[in-house]
N, C-alpha and C positions, 0 to 999 in steps of 0.2 A: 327750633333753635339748635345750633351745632357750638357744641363748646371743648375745646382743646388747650388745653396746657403744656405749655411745647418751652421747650431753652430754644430761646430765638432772638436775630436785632430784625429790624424794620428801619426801612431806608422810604423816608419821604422824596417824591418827587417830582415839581408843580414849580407853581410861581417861586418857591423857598424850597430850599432841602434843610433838613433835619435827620437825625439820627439815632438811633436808641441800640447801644450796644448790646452784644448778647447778654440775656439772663432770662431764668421763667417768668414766662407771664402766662395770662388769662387770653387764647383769643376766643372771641364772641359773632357771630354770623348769624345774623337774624333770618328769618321769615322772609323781610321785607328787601333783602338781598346788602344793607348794611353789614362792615365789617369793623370792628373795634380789636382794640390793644388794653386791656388792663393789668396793671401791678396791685400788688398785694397792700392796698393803700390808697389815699383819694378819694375815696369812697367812691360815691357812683362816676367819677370823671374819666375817661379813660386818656390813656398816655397819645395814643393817636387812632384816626378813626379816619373814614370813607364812608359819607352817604350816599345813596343809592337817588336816580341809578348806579347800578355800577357793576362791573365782570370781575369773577372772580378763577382764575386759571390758577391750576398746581400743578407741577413739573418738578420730575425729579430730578438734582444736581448731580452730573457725572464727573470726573477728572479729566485729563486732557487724554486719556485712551480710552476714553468713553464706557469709564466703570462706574457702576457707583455708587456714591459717596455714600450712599444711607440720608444724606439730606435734602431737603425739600425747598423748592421758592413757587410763594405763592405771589402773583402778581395783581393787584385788584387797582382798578382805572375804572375812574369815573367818563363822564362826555366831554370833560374838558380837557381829556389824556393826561390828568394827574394821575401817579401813582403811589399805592402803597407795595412795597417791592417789601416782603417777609422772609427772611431764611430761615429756616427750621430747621436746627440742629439734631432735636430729641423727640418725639412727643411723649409725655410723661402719661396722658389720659388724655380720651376723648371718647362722648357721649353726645347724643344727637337725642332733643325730645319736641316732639308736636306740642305745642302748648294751644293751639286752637284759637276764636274769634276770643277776644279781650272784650269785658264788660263795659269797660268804659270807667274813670274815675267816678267814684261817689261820695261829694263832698263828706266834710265830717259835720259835724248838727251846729258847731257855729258856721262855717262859713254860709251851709244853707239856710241860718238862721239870717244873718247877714244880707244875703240874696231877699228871702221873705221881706224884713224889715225895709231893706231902701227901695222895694217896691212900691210897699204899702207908702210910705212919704218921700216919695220922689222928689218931691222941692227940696230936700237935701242936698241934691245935685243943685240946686238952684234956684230963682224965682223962676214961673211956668211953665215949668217943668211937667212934663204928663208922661205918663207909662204909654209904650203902646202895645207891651209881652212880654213877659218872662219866659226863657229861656228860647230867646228867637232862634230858629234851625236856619244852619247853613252847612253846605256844603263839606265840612266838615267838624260839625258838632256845632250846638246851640251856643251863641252868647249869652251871659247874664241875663242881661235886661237889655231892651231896647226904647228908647224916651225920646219924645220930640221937646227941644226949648222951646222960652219962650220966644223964638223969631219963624219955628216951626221947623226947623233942622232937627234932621237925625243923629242919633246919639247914641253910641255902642258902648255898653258899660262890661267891662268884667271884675270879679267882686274875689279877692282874694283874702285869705287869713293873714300870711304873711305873702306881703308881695316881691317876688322876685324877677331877674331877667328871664326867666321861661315862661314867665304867665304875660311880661310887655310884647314878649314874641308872640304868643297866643294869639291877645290880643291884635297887634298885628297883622294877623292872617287873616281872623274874622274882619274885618276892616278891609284889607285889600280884595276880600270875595263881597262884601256887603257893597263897596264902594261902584263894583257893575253894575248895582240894580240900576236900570235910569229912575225909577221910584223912590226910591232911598237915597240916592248919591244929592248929594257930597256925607259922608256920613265922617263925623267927629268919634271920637275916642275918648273914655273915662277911663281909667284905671283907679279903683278903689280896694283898697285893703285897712285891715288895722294899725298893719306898719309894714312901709315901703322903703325896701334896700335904697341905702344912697346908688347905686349904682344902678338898678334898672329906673331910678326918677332920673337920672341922667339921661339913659337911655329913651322911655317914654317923653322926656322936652324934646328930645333931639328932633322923635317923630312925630312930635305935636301932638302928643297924648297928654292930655290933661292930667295929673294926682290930684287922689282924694284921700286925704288918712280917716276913718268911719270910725268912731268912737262907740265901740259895742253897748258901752252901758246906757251910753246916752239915746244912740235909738232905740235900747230896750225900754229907759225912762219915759221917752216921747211914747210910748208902746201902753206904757203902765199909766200915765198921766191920762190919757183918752180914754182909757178902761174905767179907771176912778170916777169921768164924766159919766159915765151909765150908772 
């Protein structure tokens, strides 16, 4: 990861143009050939960004006698020939570090508590409900759970704490890779957490992703109640 702090505007240019006048910020150039824009603020959002693919060219800016200026443009295009067009005024710092293969998220002990629970009682999702794996693998990381209803359809579950728009997107991936299998397809979608933003249940109806809000205590109840029978 390369990261530089530079007094700089960036000049969007695609379908829309936008503009962000000069001042420092944070730029960010991944690994994976993503480049981002962040302020001092937003938390993780940044101000403007270009996912990869995508090229990233620097060139330095001369005057019209072709001196130059001490400034920089860096131009990054995607395959759609959008641009993020950067001028570099200053760079204040820049450090470059390998950070190497990523572990992977590991949930925290509710969510995979969550995970354990609505496997073991799966008709929570519904009547006929049957398990057919936990943590089914695909192509790009395991879904939660995978369940056939009772009509014998497939069932892609993923099991969030708090549910937001980046887990409905998840979600969606696994789904659009699971959806090839001719085995598996037509495969449906669950989205389950303890609580789900109004805005990714918007987003999950739109794509015919079912909500589930899961009631921690109550499947621990159902948990405890069956233990009391032994």
């Amino acid at each position: 990861m390369r990261l530089v702090i530079a007094r700089c505007s960036v000049d969007y240019v695609g379908r829309l143009e936008a503009h962000l006048p000069m001042a420092d910020r944070l730029l960010m150039i991944k690994a994976d050939g993503s480049v981002s824009v962040h302020a001092d603020d937003r938390a993780y959002k940044p101000l403007n960004w270009m996912t990869p693919p995508c090229a990233l060219t620097e060139t330095a800016i001369t005057d019209i006698d072709g001196e130059d200026t001490g400034e920089q443009l860096w131009i990054v295009e995607n395959s759609k020939g959008e641009q993020l067009r950067i001028t570099i005024e200053q760079v204040h710092h820049e450090t470059t570090h390998e950070l190497g293969q990523d572990p992977g998220l590991v949930k925290d002990g509710v969510e995979a508590h969550l995970q354990e629970l609505l496997a073991e009682h799966i008709d929570t999702l519904g009547e006929g409900y049957s398990l057919v794996r936990r943590e089914y693998p695909t192509a790009i990381g395991p879904v939660d759970l995978l369940a056939r209803d009772g009509a014998g359809g497939t069932v892609a579950v993923e099991i969030k704490r708090r549910g937001g728009i980046d887990g409905v997107e998840q979600l969606s991936r696994y789904l659009d890779l699971l959806n090839r299998d001719e085995l598996l397809r037509p495969v449906r979608g669950v989205f389950a957490a303890q609580e789900i933003k109004p805005q990714a249940r918007t987003l999950a109806e739109d794509r015919g992703i079912r909500c589930l809000t899961l009631d921690y205590q109550e499947l621990r109840g159902i948990e405890t109640d069956e233990l009391r029978l032994f």
